[in-house]
TISE-340000 format. One line per field, with one value per residue (C-alpha): x negated, y, z; residue in one letter; residue number from 1. Coordinates in pm, whole numbers, padded with zeros to 5 digits. Each point is the difference from the previous one (the first is absolute). Last residue first. Example, Ala and Ser with C-alpha at 12.3 -4.5 7.8 and 13.67 -1.06 7.14 Angstrom:
! TISE-340000
c1	(-01367 | 00137)
c2	(-00106 | -00344)
c3	(00714 | 00066)
r	(s | a)
k	(2 | 1)
END
This chain:
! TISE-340000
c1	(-13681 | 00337 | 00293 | 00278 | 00324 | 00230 | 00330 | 00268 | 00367 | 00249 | 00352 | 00250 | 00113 | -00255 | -00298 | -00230 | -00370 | -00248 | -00362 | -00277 | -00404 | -00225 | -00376 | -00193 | -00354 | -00344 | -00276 | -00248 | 00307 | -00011 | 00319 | -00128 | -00259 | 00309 | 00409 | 00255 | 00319 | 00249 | 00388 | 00313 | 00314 | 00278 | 00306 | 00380 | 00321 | 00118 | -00042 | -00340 | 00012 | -00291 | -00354 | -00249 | -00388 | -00240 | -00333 | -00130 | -00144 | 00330 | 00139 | 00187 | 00320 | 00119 | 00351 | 00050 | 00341 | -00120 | -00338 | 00172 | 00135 | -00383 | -00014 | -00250 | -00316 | -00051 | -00126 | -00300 | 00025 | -00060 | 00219 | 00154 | -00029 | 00051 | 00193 | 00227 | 00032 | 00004 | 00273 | 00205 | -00078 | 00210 | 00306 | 00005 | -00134 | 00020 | -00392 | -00098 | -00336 | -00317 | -00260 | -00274 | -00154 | -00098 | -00041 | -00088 | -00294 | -00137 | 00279 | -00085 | 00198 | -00293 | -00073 | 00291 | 00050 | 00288 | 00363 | 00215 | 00344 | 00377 | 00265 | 00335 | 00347 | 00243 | 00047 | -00061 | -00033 | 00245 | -00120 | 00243 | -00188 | -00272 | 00190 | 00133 | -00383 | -00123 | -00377 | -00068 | -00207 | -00412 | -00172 | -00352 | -00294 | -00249 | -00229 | -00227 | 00092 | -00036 | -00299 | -00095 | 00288 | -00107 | 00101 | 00170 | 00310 | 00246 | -00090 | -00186 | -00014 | 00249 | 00369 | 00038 | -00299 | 00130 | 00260 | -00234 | 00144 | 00107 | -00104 | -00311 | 00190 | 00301 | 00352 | 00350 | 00058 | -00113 | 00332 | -00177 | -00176 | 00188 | -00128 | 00157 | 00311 | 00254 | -00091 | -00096 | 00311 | 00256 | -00110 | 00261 | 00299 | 00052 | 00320 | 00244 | 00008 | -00132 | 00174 | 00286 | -00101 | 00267 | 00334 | -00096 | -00213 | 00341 | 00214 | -00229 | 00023 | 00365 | 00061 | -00240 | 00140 | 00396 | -00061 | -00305 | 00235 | 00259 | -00212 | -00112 | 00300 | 00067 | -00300 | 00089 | 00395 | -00227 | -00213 | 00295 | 00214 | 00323)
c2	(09855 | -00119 | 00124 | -00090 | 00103 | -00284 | -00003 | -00195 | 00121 | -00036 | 00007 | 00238 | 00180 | -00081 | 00182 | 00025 | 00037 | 00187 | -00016 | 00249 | -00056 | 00273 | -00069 | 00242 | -00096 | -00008 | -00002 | -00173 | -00255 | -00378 | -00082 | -00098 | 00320 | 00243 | -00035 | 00219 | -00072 | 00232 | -00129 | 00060 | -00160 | 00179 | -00038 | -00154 | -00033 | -00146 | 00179 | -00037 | -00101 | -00158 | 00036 | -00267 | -00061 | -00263 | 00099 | -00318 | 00236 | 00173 | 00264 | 00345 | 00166 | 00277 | 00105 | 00313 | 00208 | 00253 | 00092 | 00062 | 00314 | 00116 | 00039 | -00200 | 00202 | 00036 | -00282 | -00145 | -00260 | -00400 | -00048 | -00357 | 00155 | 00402 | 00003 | -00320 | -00010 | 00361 | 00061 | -00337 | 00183 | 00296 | -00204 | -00190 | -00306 | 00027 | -00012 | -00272 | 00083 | -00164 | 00015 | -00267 | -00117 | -00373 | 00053 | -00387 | 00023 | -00201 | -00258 | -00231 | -00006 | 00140 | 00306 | 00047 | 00338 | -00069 | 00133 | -00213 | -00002 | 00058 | 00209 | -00012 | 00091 | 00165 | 00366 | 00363 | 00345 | -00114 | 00187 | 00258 | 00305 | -00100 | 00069 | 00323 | 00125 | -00101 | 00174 | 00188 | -00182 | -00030 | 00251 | -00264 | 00146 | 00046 | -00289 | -00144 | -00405 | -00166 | -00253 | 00138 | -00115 | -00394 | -00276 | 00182 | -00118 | 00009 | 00333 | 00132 | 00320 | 00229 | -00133 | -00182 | 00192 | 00373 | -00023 | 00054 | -00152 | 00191 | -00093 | 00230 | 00252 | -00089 | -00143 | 00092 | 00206 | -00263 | -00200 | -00319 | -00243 | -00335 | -00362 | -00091 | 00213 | -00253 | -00151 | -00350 | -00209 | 00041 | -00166 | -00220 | 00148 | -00187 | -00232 | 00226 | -00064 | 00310 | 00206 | -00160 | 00077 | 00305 | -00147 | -00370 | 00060 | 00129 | -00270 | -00256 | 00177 | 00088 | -00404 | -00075 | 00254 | -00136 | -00327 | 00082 | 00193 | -00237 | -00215 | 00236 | 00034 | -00381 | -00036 | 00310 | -00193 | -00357 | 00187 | 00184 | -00339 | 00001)
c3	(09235 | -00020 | 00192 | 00249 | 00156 | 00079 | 00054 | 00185 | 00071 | 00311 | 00011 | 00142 | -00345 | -00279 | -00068 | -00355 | 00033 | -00251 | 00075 | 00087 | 00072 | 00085 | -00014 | 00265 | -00053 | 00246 | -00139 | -00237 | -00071 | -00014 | 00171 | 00343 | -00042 | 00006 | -00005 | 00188 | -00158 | -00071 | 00012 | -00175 | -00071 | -00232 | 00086 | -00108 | 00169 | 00340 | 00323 | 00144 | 00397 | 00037 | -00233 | 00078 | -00092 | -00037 | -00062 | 00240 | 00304 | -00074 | -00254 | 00102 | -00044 | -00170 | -00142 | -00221 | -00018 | 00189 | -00130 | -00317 | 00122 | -00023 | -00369 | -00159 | -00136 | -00355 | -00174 | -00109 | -00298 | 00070 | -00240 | 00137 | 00399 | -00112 | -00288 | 00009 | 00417 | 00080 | -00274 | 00158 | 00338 | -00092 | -00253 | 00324 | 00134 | 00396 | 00150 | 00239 | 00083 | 00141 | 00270 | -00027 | 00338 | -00154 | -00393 | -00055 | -00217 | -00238 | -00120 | -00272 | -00308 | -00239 | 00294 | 00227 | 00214 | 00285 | 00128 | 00169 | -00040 | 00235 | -00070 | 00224 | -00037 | 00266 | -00140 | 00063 | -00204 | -00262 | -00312 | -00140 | 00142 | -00204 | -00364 | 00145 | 00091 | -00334 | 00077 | -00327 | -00252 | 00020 | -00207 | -00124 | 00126 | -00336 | 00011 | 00268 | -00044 | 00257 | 00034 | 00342 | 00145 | -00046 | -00186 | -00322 | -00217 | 00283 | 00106 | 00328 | 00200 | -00127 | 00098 | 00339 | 00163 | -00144 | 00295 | 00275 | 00263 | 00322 | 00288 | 00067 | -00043 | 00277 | -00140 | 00148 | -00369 | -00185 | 00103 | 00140 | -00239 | -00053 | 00079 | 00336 | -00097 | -00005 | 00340 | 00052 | 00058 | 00274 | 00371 | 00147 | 00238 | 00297 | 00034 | 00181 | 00355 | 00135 | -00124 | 00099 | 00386 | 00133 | -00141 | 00009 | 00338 | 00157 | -00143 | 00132 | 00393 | -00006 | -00113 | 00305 | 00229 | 00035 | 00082 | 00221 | 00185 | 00048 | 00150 | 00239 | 00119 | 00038 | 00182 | 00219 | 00067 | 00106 | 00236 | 00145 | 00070 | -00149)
r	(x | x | x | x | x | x | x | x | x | x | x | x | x | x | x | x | x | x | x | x | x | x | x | x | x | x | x | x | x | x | x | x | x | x | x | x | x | x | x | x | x | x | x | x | x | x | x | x | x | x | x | x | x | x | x | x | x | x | x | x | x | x | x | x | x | x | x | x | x | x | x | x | x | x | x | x | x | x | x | x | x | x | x | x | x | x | x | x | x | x | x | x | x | x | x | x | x | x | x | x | x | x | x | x | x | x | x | x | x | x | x | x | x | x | x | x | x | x | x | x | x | x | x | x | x | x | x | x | x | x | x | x | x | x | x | x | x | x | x | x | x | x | x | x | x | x | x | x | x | x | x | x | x | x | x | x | x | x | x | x | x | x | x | x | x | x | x | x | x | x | x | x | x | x | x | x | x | x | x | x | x | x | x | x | x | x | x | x | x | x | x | x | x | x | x | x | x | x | x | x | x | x | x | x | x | x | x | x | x | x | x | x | x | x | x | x | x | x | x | x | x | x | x | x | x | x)
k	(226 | 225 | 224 | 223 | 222 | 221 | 220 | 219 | 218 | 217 | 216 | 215 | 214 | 213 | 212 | 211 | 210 | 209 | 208 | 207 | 206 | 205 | 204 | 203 | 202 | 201 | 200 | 199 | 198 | 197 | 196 | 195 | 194 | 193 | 192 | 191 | 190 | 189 | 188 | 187 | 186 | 185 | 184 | 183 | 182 | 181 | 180 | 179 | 178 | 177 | 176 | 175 | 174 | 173 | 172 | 171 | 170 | 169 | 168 | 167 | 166 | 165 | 164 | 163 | 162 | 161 | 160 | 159 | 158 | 157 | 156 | 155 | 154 | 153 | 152 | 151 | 150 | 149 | 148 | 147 | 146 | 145 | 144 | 143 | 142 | 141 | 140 | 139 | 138 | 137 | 136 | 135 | 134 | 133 | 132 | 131 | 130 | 129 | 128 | 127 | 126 | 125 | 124 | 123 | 122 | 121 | 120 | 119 | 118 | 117 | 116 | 115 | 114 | 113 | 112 | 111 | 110 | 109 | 108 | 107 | 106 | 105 | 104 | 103 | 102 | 101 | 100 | 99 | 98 | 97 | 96 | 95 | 94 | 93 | 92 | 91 | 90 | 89 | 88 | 87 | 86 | 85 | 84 | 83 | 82 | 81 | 80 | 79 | 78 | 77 | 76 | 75 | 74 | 73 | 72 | 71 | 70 | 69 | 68 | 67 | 66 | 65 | 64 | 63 | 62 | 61 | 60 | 59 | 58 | 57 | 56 | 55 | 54 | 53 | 52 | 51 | 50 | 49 | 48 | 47 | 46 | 45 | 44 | 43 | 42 | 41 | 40 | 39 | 38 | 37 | 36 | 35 | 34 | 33 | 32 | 31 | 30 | 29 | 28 | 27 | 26 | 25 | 24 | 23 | 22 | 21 | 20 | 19 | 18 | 17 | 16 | 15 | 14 | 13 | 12 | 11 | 10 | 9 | 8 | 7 | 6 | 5 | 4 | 3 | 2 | 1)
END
């Protein structure tokens, strides 16, 4: 057999023999890389919840007493409290908060806005607000402090950490994410001066009960008339 014939046949027989080496090789080493690529998850959990106080600097932290002694449903503004004795608020029900789920997949959206006779005045662009778990401790807050409109002790800081915040847009629309389902108390503080016929500038607090489902989403308004 000629010797150019006998290397073609060789090399033949190579080629046989690599290219089934050669896909079995990139299956073993490469199937990474064939999986279909992963697609992003949905927005984090957390989006809207305070970190541990603990991990927070100073000038983070909120002051608790703005969700519960500036304003009350029957008032407009925080200086029309009422500057009676200090109502004793209850102990903090530390077993009855470590029972609420911490994270969830359901979503709160609203605006908040001032109206005067059906007409809206104000949309309360830049507004922070706060998801706050009803409990027997924020149902006190709510009924003697909001409805009341009595002073009341400070809140105890544990509270801090069961809060969610987030923050209106240029339209007063806002957005909590990741609630787990159950019921809160909405709150908000809107800054309001001239453009609602005031002398000055006034804080007017507004606060709303919303009830959660699991993994939906849920509409509210928070609004008041001047």
């Amino acid at each position: 057999m000629p010797i150019n014939i006998v290397k073609v046949v060789i090399l033949n027989r190579i080629i046989i023999f690599l290219i089934p080496a050669l896909f079995f090789a990139l299956f073993i080493t490469g199937c990474d890389t064939l999986r279909a690529p992963s697609l992003p998850g949905p927005k984090s959990e957390n989006t809207s919840q305070w970190p541990p106080l603990e991990d927070m600097d100073d000038e983070e932290i909120v002051d608790l007493s703005d969700i519960d002694n500036n304003i009350h449903e029957g008032s407009v503004t925080v200086e029309d409290m009422q500057n009676d004795e200090v109502y004793e608020r209850m102990d903090f029900p530390t077993d009855e908060y470590k029972k609420l789920a911490r994270n969830g997949r359901s979503t709160i959206k609203g605006r908040i806005f001032l109206e005067n006779s059906g007409t809206m005045v104000l949309n309360a662009k830049g507004t922070r607000l706060y998801l706050n778990p009803i409990t027997s401790y924020s149902k006190e807050w709510y009924v003697q402090s909001y409805v009341k409109g009595r002073i009341m002790t400070p809140a105890d800081k544990r509270l801090f950490n069961y809060l969610r915040f987030t923050t209106s847009n240029e339209k007063g629309e806002f957005v909590f994410y990741g609630v787990p389902a159950g019921r809160y108390y909405v709150i908000g503080t809107v800054v309001c001066g001239d453009e609602c016929g005031f002398d000055s500038v006034k804080n007017i607090r507004i606060a709303t009960e919303v009830r959660v489902g699991a993994g939906g989403k849920t509409s509210v308004n928070l609004s008041k008339k001047l």
